[in-house]
C-alpha positions in Angstrom: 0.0 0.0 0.0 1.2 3.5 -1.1 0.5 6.5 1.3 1.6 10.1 1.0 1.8 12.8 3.5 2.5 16.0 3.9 4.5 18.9 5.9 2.1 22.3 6.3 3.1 25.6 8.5 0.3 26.5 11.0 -0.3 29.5 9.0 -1.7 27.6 6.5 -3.9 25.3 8.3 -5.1 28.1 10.9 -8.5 29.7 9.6 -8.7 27.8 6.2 -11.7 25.8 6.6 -11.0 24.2 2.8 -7.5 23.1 4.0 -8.5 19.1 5.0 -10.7 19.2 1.6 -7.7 20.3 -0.3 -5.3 17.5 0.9 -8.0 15.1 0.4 -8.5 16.2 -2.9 -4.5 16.0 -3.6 -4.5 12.2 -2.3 -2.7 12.9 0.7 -3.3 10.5 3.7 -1.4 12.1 6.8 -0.2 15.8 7.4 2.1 16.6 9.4 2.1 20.4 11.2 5.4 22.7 11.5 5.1 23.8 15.0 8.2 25.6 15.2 10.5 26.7 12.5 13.2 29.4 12.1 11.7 32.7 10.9 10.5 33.4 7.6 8.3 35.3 5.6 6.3 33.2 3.1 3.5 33.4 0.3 0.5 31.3 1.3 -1.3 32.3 -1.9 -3.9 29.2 -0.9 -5.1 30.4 2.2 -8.6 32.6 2.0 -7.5 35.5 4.6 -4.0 36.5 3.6 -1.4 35.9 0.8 1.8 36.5 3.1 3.0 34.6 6.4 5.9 36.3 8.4 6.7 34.3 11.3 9.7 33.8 13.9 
């Protein structure tokens, strides 16, 4: 049996209600969240409420 997982920041989890969906839709069986990670600024150009992450 194949699986596939993926890594996701908080940021992009946190207030996206279609996140799950999404993954689902991609296939993916298991995702596994970034609770801590060296600062960054990032695009999250899926997530509904913003288009830029800055964390750190």
């Amino acid at each position: 049996m194949v699986s596939h997982g993926a890594f996701a920041y908080t940021w992009d989890l946190v207030g996206d209600p279609a996140a799950a969906e999404r993954f689902a839709a991609l296939a993916i069986d298991t995702v596994t969240p970034q609770a801590a990670y060296h600062s960054v600024r990032a695009t999250t150009a899926w997530h509904p409420a913003h288009g830029w992450a800055v964390g750190g």
